[in-house]
Residue frames as a rotation matrix with the C-alpha (Angstrom) as fourth column:
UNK 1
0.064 0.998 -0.028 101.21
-0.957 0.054 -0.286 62.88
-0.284 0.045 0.958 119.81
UNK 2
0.287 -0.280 0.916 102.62
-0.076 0.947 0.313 59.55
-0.955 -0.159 0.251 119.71
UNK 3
-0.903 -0.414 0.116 101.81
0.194 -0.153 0.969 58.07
-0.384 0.897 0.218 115.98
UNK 4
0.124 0.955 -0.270 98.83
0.681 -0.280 -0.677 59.78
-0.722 -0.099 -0.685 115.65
UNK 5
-0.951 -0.255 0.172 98.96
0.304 -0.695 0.652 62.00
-0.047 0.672 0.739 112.60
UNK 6
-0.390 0.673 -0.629 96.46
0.148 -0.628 -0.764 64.60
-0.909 -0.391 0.146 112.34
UNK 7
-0.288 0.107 -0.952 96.63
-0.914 -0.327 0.240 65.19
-0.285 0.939 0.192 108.96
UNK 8
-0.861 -0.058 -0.505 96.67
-0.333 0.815 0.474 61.51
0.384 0.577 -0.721 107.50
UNK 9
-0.875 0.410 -0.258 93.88
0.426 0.905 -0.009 59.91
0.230 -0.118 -0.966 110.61
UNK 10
-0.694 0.652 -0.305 91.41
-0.237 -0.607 -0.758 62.59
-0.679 -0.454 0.576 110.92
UNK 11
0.047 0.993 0.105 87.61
0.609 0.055 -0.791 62.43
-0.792 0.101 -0.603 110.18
UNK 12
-0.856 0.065 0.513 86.46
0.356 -0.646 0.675 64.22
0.375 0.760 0.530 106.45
UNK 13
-0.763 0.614 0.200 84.09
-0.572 -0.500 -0.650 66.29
-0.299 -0.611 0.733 106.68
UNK 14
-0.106 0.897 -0.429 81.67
-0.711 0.234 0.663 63.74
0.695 0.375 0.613 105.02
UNK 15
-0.585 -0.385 -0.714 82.68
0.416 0.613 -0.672 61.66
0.696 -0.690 -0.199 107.64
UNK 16
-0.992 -0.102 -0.072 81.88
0.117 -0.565 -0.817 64.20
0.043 -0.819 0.572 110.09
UNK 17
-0.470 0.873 -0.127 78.24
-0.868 -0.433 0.243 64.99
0.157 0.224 0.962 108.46
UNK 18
-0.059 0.676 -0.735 77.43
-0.169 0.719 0.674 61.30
0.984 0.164 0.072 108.70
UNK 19
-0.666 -0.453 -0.592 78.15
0.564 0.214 -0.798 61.24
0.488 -0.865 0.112 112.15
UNK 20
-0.909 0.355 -0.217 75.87
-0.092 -0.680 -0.728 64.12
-0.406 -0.642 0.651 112.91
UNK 21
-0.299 0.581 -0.757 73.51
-0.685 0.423 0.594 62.75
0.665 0.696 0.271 110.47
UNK 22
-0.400 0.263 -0.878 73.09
0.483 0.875 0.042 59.38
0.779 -0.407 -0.477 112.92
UNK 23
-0.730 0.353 -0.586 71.51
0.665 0.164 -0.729 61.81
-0.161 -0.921 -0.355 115.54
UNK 24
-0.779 0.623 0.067 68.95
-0.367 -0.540 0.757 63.53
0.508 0.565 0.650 113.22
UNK 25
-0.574 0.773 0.270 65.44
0.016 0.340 -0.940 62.62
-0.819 -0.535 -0.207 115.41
UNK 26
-0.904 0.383 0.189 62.88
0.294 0.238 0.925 61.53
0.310 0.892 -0.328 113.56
UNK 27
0.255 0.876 0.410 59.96
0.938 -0.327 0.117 64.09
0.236 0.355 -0.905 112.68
UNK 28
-0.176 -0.698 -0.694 62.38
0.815 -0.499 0.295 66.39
-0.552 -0.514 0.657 113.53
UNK 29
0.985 0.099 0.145 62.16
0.166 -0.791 -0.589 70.10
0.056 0.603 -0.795 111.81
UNK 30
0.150 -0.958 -0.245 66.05
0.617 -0.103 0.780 71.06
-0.772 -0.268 0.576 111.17
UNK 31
0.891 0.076 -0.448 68.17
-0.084 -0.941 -0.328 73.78
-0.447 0.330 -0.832 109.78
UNK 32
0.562 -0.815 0.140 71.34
0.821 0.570 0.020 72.89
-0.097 0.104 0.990 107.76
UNK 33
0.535 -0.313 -0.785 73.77
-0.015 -0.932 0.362 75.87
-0.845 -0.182 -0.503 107.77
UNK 34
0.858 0.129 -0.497 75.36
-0.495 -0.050 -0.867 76.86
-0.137 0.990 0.021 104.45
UNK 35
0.013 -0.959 -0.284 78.35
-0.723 0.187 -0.666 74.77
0.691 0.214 -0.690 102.97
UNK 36
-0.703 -0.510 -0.496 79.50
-0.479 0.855 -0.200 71.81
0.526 0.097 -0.845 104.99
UNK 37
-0.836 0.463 0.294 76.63
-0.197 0.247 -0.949 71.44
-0.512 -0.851 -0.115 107.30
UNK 38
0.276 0.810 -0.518 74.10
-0.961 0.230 -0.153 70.64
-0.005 0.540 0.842 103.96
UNK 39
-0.611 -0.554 -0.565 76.25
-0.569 0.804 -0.173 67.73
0.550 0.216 -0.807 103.62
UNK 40
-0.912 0.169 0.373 74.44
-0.233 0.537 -0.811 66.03
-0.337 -0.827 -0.450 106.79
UNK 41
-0.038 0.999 0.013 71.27
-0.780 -0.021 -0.626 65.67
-0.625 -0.034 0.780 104.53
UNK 42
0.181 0.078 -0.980 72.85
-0.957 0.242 -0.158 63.45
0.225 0.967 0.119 102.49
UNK 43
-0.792 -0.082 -0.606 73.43
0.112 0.954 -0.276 60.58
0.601 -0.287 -0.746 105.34
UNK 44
0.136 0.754 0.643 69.59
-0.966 0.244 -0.082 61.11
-0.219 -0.610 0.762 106.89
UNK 45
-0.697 0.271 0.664 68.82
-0.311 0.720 -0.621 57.76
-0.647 -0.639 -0.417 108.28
UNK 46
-0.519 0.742 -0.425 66.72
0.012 0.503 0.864 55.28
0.855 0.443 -0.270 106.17
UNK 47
-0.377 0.509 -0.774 63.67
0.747 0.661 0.071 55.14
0.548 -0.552 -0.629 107.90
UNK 48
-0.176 0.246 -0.953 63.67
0.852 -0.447 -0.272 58.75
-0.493 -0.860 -0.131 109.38
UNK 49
0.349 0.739 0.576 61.48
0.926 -0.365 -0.093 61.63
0.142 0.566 -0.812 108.48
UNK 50
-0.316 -0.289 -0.904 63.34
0.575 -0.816 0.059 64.98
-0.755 -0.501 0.424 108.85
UNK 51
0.695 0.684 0.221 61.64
0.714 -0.621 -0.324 67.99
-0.084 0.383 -0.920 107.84
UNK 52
-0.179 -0.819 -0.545 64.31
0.937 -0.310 0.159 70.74
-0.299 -0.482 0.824 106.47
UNK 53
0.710 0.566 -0.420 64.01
0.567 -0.812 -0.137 74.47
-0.418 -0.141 -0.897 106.86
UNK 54
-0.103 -0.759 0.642 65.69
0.980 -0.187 -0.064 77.11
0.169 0.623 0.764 104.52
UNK 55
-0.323 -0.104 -0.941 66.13
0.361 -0.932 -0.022 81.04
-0.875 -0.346 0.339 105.33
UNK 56
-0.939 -0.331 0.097 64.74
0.123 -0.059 0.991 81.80
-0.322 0.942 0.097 101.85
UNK 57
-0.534 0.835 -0.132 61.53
-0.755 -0.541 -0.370 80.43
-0.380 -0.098 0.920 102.39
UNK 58
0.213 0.857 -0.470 60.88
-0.809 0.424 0.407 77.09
0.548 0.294 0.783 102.10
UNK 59
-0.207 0.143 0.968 60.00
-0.767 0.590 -0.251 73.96
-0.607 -0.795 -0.012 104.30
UNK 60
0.423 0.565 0.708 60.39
-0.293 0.825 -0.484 70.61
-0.857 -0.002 0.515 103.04
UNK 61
0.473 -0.412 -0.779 62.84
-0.829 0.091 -0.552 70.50
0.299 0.906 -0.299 100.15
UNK 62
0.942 0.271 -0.196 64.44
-0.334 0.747 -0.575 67.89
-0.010 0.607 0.795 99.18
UNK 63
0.332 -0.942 0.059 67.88
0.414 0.202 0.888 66.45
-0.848 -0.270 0.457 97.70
UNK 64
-0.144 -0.112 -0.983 69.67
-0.304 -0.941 0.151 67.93
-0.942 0.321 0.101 95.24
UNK 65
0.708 0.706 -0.015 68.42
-0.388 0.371 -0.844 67.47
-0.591 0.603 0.536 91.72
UNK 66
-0.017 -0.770 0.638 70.77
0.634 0.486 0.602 65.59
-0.773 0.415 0.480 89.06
UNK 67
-0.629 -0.577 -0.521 73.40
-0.065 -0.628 0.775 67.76
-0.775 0.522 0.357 87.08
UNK 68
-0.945 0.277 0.171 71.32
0.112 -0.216 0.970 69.31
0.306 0.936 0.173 84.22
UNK 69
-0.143 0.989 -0.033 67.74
0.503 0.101 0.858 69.09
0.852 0.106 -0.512 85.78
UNK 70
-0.485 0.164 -0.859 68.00
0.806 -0.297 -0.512 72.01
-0.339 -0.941 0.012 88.26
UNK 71
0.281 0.919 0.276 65.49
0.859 -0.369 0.355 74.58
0.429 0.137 -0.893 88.67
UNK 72
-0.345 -0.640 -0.686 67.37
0.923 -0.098 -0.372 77.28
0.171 -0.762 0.625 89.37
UNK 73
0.129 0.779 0.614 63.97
-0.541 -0.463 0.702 79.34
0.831 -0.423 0.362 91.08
UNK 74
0.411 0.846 -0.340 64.65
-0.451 0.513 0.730 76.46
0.792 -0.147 0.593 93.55
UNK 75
-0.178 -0.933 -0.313 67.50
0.084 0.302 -0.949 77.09
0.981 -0.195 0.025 95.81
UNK 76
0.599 0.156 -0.786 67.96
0.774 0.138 0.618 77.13
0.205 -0.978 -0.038 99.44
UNK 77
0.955 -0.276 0.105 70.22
-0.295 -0.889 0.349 79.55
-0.003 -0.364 -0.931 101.27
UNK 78
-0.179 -0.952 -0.247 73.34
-0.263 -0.195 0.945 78.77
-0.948 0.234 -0.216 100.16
UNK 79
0.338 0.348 -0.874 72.06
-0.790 -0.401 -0.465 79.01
-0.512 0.848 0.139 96.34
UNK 80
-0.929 -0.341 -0.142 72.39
-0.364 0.783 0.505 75.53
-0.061 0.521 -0.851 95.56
UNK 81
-0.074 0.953 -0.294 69.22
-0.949 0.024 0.316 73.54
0.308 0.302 0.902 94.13
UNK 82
-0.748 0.097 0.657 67.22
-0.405 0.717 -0.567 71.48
-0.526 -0.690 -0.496 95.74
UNK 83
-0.786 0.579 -0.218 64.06
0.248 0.618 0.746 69.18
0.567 0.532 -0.629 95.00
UNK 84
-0.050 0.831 0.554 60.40
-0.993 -0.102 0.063 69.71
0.109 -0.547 0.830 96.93
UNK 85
-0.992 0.123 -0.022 59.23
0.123 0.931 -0.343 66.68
-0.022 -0.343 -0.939 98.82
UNK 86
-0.164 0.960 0.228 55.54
0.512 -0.114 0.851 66.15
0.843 0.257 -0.473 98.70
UNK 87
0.732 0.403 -0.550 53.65
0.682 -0.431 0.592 68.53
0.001 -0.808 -0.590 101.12
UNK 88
-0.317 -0.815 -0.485 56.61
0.889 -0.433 0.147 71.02
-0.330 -0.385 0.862 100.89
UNK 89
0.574 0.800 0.174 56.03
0.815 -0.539 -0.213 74.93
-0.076 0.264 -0.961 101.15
UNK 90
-0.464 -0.579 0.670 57.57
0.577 -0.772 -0.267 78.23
0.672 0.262 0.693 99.75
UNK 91
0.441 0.796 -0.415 56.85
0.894 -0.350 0.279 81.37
0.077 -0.495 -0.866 102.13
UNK 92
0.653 -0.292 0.698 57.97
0.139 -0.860 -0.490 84.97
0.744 0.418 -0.521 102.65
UNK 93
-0.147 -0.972 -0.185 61.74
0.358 0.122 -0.926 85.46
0.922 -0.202 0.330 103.81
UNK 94
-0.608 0.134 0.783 59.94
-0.751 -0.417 -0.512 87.35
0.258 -0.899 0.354 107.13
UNK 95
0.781 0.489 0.388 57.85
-0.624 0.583 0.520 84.28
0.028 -0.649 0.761 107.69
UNK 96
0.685 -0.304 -0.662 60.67
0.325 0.941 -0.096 82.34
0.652 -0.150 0.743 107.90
UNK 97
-0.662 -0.678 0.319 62.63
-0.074 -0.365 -0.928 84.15
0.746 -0.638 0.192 110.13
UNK 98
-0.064 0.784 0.617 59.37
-0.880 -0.337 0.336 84.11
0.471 -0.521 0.711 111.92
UNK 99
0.624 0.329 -0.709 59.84
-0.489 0.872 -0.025 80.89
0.610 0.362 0.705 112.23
UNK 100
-0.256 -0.966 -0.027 63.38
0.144 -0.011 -0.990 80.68
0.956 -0.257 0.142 113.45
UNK 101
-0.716 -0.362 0.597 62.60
-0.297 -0.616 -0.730 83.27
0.632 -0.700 0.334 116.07
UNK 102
-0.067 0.940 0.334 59.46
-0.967 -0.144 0.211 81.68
0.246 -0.308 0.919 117.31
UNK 103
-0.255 -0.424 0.869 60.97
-0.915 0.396 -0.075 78.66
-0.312 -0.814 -0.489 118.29
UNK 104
0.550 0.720 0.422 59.91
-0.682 0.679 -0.270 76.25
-0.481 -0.140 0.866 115.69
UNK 105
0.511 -0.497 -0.701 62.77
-0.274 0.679 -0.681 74.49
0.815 0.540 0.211 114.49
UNK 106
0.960 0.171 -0.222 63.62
0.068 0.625 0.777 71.28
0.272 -0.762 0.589 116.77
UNK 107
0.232 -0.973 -0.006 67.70
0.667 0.154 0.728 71.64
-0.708 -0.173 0.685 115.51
UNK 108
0.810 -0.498 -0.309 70.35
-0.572 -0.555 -0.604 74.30
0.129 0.666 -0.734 113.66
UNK 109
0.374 -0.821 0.432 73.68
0.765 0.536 0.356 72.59
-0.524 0.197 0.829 112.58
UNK 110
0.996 -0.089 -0.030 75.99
-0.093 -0.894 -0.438 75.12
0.012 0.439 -0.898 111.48
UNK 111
0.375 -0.865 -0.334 79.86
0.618 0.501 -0.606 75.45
0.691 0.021 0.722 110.84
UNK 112
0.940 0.057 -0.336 82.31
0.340 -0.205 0.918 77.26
-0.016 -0.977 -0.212 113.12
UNK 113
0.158 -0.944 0.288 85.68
-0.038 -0.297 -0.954 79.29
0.987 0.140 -0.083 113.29
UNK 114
-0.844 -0.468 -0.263 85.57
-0.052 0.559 -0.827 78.59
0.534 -0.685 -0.496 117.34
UNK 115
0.451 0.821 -0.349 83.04
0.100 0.342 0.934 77.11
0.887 -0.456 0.073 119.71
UNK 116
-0.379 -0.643 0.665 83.99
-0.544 -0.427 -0.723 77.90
0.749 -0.635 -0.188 123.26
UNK 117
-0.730 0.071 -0.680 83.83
0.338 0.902 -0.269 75.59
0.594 -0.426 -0.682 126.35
UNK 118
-0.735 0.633 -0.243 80.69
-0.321 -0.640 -0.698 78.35
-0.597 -0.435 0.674 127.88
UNK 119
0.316 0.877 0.362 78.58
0.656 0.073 -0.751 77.44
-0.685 0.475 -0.552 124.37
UNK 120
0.180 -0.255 -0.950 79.82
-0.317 -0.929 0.189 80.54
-0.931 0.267 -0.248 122.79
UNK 121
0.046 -0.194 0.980 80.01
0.889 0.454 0.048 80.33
-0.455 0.869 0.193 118.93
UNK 122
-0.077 -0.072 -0.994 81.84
-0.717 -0.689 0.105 82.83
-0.693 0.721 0.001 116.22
UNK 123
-0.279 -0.104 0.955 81.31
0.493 0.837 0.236 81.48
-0.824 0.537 -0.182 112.92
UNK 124
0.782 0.080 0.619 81.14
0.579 -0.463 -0.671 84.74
0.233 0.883 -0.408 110.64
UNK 125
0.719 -0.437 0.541 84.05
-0.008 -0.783 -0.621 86.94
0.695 0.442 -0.567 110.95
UNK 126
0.399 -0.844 -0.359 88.08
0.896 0.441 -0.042 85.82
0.194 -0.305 0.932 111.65
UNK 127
-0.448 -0.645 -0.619 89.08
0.667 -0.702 0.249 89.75
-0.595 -0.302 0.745 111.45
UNK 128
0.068 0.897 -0.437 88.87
0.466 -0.416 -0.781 93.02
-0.882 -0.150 -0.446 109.03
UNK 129
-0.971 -0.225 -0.081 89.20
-0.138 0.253 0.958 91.39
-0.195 0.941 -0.276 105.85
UNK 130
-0.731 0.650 0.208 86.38
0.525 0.340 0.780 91.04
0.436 0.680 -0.590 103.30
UNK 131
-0.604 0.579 0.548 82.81
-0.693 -0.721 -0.003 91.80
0.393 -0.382 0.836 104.35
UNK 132
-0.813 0.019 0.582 81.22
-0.486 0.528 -0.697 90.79
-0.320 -0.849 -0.420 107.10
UNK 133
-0.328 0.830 -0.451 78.14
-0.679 0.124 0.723 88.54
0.656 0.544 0.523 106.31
UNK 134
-0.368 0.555 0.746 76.17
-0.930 -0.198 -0.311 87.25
-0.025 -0.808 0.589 109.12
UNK 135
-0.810 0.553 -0.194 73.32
-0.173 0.091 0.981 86.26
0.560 0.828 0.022 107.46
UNK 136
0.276 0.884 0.377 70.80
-0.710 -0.077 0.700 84.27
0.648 -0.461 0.606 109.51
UNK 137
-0.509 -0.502 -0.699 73.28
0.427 0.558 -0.712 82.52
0.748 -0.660 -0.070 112.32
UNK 138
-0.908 -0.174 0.381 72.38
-0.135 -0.738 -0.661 84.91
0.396 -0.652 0.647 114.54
UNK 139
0.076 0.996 -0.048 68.56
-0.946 0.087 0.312 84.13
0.315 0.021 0.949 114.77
UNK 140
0.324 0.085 -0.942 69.46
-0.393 0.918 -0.052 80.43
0.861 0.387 0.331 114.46
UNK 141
-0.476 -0.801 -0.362 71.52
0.103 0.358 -0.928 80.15
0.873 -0.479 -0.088 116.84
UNK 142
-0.993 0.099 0.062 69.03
-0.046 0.156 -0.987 81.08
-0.107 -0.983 -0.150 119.61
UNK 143
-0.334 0.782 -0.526 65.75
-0.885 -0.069 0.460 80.42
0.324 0.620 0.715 117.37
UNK 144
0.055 0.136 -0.989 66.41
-0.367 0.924 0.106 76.86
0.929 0.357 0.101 117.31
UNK 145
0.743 0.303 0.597 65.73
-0.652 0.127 0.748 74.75
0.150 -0.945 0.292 120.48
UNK 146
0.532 -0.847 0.017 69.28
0.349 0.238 0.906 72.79
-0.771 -0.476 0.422 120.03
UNK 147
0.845 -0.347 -0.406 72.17
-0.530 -0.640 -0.556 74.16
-0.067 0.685 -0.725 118.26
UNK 148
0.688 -0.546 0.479 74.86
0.464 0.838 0.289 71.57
-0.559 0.023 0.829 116.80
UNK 149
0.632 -0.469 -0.617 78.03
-0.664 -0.738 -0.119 72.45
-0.399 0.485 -0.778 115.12
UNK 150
0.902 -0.366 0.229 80.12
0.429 0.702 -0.568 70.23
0.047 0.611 0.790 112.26
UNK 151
0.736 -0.674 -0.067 84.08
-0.672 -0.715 -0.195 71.36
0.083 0.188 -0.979 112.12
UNK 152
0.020 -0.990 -0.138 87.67
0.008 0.138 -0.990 70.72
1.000 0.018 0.011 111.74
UNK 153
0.625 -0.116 -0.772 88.85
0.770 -0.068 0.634 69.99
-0.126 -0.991 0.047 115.70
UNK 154
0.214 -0.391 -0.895 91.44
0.466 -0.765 0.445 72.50
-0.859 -0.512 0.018 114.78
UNK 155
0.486 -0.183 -0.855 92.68
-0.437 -0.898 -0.056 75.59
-0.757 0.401 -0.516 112.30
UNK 156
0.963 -0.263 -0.057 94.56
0.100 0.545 -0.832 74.93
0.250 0.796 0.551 109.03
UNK 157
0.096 -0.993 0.068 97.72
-0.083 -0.076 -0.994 75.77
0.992 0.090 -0.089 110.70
UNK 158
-0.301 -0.272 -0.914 96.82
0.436 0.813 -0.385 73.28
0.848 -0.514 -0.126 113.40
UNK 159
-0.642 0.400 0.654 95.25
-0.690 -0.672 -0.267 76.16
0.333 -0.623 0.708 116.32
UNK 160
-0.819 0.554 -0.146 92.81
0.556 0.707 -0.437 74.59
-0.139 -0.439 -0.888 118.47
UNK 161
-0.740 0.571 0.355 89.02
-0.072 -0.593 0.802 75.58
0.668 0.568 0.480 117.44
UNK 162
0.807 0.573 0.141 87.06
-0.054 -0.165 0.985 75.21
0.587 -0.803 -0.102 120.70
UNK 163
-0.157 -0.883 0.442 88.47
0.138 -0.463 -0.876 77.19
0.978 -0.076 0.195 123.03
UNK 164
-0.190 0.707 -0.681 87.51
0.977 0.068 -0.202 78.39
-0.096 -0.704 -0.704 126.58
UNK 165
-0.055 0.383 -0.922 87.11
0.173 -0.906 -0.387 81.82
-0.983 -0.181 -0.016 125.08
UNK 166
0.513 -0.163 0.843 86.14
0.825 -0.178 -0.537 82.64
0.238 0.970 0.043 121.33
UNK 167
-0.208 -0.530 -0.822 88.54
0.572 -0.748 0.337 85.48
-0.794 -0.400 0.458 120.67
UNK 168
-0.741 0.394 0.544 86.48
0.654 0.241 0.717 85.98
0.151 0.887 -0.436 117.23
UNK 169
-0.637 0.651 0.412 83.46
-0.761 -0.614 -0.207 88.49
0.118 -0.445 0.888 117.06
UNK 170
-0.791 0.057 0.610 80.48
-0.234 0.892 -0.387 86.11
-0.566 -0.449 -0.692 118.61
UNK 171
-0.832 0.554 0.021 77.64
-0.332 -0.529 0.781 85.30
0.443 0.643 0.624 116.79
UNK 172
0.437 0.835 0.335 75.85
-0.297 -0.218 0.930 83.73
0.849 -0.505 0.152 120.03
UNK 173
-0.352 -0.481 0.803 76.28
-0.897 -0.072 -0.436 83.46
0.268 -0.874 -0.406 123.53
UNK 174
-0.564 -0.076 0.822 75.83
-0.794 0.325 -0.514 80.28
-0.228 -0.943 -0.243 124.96
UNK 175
0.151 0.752 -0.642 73.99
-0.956 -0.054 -0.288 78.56
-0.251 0.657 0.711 122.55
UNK 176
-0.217 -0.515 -0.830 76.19
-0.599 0.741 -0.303 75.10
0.771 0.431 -0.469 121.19
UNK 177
0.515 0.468 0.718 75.11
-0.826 0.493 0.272 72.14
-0.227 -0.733 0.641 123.08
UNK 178
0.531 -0.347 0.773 77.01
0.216 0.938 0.272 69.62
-0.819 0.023 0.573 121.05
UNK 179
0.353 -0.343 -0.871 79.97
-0.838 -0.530 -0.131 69.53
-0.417 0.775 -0.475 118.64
UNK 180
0.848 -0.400 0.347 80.95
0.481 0.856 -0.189 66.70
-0.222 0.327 0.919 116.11
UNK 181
0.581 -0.570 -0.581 84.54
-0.737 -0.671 -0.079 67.57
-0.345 0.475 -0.810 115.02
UNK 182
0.307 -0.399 -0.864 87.19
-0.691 0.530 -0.491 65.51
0.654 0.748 -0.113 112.73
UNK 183
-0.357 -0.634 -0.686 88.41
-0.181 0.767 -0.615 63.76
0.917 -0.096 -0.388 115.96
UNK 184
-0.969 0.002 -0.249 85.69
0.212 0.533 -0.819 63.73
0.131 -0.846 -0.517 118.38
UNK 185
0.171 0.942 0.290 81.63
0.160 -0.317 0.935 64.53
0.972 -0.113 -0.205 119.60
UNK 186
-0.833 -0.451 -0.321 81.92
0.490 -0.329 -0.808 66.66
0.258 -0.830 0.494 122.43
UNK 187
0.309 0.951 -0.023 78.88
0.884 -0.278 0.377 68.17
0.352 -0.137 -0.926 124.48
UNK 188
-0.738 -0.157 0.656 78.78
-0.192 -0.884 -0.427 71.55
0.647 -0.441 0.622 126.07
UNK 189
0.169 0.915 -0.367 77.53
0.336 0.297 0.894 70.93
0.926 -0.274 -0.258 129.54
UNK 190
0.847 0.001 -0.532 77.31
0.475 -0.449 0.757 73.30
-0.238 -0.894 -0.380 132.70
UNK 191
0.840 -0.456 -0.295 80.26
-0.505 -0.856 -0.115 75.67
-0.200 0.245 -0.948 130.76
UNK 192
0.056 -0.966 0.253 82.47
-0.647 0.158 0.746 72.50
-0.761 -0.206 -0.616 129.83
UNK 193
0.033 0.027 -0.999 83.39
-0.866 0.500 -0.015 70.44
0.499 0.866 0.040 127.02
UNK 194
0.203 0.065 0.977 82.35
-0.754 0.647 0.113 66.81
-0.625 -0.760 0.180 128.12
UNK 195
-0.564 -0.325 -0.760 83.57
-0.826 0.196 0.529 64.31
-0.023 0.925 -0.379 125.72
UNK 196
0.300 0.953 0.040 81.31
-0.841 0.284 -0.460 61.91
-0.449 0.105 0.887 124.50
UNK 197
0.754 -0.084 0.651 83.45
0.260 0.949 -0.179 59.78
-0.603 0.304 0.738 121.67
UNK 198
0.490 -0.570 -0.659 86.60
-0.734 -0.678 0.040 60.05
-0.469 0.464 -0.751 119.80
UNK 199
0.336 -0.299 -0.893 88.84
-0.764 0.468 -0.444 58.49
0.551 0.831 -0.072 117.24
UNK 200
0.922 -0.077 -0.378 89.64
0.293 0.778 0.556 54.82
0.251 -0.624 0.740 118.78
UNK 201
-0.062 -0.998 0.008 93.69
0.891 -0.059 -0.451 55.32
0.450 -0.021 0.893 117.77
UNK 202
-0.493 -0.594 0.636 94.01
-0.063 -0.705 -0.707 58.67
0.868 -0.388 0.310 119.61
UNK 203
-0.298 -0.125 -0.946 94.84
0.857 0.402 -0.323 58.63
0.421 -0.907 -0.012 122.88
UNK 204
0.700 0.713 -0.027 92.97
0.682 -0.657 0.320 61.34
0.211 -0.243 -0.947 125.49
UNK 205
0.321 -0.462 -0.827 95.87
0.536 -0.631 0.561 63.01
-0.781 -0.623 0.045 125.78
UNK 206
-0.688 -0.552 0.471 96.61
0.597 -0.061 0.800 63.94
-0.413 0.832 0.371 122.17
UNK 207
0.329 0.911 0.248 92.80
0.745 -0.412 0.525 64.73
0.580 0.013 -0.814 121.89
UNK 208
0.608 0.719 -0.338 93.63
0.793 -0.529 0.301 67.29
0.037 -0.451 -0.892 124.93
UNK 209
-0.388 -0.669 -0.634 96.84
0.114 -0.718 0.687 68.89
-0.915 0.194 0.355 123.47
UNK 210
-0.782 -0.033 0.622 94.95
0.562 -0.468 0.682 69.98
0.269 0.883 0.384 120.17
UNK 211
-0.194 0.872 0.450 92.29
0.512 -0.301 0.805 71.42
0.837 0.386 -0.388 122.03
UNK 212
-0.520 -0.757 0.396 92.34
0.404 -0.627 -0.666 74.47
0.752 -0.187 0.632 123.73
UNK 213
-0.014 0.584 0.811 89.90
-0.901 -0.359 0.243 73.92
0.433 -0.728 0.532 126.82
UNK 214
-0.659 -0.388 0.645 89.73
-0.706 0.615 -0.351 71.00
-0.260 -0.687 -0.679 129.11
UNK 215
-0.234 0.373 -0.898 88.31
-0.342 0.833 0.435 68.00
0.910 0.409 -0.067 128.08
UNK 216
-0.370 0.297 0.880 85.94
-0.891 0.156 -0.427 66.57
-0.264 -0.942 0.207 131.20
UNK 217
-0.867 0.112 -0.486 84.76
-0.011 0.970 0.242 62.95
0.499 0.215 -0.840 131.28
UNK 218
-0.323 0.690 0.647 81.12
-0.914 -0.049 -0.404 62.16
-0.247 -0.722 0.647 132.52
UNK 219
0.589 0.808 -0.005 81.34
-0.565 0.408 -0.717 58.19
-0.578 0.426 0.697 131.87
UNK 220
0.146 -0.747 0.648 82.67
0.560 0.603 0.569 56.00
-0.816 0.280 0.507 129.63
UNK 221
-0.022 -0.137 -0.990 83.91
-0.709 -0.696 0.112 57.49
-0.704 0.705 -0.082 126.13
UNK 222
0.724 0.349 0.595 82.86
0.222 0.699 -0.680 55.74
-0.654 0.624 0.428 123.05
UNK 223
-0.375 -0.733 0.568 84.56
0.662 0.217 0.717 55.07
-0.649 0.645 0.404 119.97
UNK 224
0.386 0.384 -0.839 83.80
-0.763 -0.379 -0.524 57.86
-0.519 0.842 0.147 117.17
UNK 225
-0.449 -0.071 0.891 83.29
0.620 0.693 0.368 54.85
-0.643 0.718 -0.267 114.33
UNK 226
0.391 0.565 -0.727 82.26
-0.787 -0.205 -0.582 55.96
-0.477 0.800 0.364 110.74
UNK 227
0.958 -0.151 0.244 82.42
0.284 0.631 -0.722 54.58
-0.045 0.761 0.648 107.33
UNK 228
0.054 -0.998 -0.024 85.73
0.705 0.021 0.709 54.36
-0.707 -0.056 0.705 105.79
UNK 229
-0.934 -0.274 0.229 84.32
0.300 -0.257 0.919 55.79
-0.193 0.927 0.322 102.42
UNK 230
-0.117 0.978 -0.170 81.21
0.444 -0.102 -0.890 58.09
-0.888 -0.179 -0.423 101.44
């Protein structure tokens, strides 16, 4: 992989969240999925309204409150506290699934154990350890009119995480339209990973020996730029 080092020149994940953060739409309704994919609320765009939706049962929260002044009645769905923006509402855990399933949220962002070059996405359950825990991917994932995904490009012991088959149980079929990952933004178009933008220093062939479907070109390929520090 030349001198490319995975470990040392990859993308953090805050990295990664601002990145998917710069294509929030503005007046957008959006779902953040629990754990690294809340992260992306903390680089919204100055300047852009996004409207976020919680499995819990409320629309319109906020950021999180400073250490000592949480309300903890006031969490989202991964039981961390949040703040209320003006106009924001609380409803019952079946109207918000009602929601979901009824097609009014614009985006879901969620995390991923593999993302296949079809769309395909597991992202609750590696084997038959622990207990299984869904939650409300499933809905999301074909609730939401686009479905984004935030991840590592590959496994902690270096596996490739978009595959051309999950081998994982799924938790939808076809669904992913776009992934940001530590060392590129890759679409999912007509059943293929199209790359979009990746790390300047790595070269497309390094990019297509850590990843474990073809890599298709439609175009030039941009630079994946972030900050250095967030």
């Amino acid at each position: 992989m030349s001198e490319f080092s995975l470990m040392d020149d990859k993308l953090s994940n805050a990295q990664i969240a601002w990145r998917a953060a710069q294509d929030l739409e503005d007046g957008s309704y959006v779902n953040l999925g629990i754990g690294f994919p809340e992260m992306i609320a903390t680089f919204q765009p100055e300047g852009r309204e996004v409207t976020y939706h919680t499995e819990n049962g409320v629309l319109g929260f906020g950021q999180a409150p400073e250490p000592g002044q949480e309300d903890w009645d006031l969490i989202n769905a991964g039981k961390r506290a949040v703040t209320l923006k003006p106009g924001a509402a609380f409803f019952h855990h079946a109207d918000s699934f009602a929601m979901v399933r009824g097609g009014h949220l614009d985006l879901a962002v969620l995390g991923a154990y593999q993302v296949a070059q079809t769309g395909d996405l597991a992202n609750w359950r590696v084997g038959s350890k622990g207990v299984p825990a869904v939650g409300g991917a499933m809905d999301l994932v074909h609730g939401a009119k686009r479905v984004a995904v935030v991840t590592d490009h590959v496994t902690k012991d270096g596996q490739p995480k978009l595959v051309e088959k999950c081998s994982f149980p799924l938790t939808g079929v076809a669904c992913v339209t776009r992934v940001y990952t530590s060392l590129a933004v890759i679409d999912i178009e007509g059943g293929r990973f199209v790359l979009r933008e990746k790390l300047p220093q790595l070269s497309l062939e390094a990019l297509q020996a850590v990843t474990g479907a073809k890599l298709h070109l439609d175009g030039p390929v941009g630079d994946l730029l972030v900050p250095e520090t967030l």
